[in-house]
N, C-alpha and C positions, 0 to 999 in steps of 0.2 A: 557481454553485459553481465556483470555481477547478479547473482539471484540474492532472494531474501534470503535475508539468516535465518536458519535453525533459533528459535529461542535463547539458546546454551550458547549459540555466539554473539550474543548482542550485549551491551556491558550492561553492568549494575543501573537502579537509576540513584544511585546513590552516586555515584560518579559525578565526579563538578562540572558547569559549564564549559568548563575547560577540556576535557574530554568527552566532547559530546555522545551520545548515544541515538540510535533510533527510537522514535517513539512513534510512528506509522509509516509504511509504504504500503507501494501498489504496483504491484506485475501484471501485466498482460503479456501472454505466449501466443507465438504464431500458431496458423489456422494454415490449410493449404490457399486460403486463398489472400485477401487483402485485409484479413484483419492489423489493428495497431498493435506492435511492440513496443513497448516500452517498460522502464520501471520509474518509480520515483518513491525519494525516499525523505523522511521530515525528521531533523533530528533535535534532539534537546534543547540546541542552543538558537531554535529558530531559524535554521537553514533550512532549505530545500535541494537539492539536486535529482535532475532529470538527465535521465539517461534513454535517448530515442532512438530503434531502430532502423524500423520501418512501418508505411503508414499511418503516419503522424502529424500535426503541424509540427513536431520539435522535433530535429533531429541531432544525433548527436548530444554533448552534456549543455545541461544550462544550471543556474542556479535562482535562486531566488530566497526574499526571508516573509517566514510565514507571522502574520500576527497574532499574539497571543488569544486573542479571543477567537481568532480561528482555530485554534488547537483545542482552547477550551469547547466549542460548541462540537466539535470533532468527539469528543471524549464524552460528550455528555449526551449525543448520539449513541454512541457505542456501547454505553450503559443503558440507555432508553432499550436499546435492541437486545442486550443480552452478549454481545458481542463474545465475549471472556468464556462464556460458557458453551460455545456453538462448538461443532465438528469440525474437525480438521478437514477434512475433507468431504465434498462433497459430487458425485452424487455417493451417501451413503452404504450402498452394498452396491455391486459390481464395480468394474474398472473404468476409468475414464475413455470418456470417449474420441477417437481417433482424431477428427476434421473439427474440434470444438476446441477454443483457445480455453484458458485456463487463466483465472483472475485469480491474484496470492495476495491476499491482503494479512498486514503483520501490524499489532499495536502493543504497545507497552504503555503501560500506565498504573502508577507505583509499582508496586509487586506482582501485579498481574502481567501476564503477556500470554497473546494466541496469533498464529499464523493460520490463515483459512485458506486452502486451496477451493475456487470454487470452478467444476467445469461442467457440471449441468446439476439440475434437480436439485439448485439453493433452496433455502429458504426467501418467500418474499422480502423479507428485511433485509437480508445480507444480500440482495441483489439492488434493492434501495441505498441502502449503507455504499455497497462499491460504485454504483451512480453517482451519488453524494460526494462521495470524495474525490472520485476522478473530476466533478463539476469545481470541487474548490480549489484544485489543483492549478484547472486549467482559468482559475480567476487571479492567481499571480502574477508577478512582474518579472516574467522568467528572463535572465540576461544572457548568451550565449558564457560559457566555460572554458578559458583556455586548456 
């Protein structure tokens, strides 16, 4: 399963529809026991693709197109919380911890862009925010991905 991009690898959003870019995902890492894997990821031009490992309704890739006002309310979410300005990772001082999955959530929007690792000791908002998204996610019209 492909991880999120490093910021530095994700294109311009100056870049045309035609070479779409990321503009949100969403990682979940394995737990030792049944937590969900997966990533999914929403790009410029209104695509979605999911990629499911285990513990999931979707396994495997699917696709789907997100509508505009859902990306809009996405973003304006994201601003509401602060998003752009949070820690990269979380929990803050110490290391993560062991049997705790790890939620990577990655947004772009204009010029701005952050990638939040969160695997304990979020902020309440960034734990609502990855709620929130994983809930819009899974309100698409996901189609299996040859």
């Amino acid at each position: 399963m492909p991880s999120v991009p490093e910021p530095e690898e994700v294109l311009a959003p100056s870049m045309t529809i035609s070479n779409p870019y990321i503009v949100v995902s969403l990682q979940k890492t394995p737990c030792f026991g049944s937590c969900p894997v997966f990533e999914a990821r929403v790009f410029s031009n209104g695509t979605a693709i999911w990629e499911g490992e285990r513990h999931t309704a979707r396994i495997g890739k699917y696709e789907a197109t997100v509508p505009h006002e859902w990306l809009n309310e996405l973003m304006a979410e994201a601003e509401a919380i602060d998003f752009f300005r949070m820690a990269v990772r979380y929990p803050l001082y110490g290391s993560a911890l062991p049997d705790v999955p790890q939620t990577i959530t990655f947004m772009q929007n204009g010029g701005k862009q952050r990638r939040v690792t969160d695997n304990a000791a979020a902020p309440v908002d960034l734990v609502r925010f990855e709620k929130m998204l994983e809930e819009k996610l899974n309100t698409l019209e996901w189609k299996p991905k040859p």
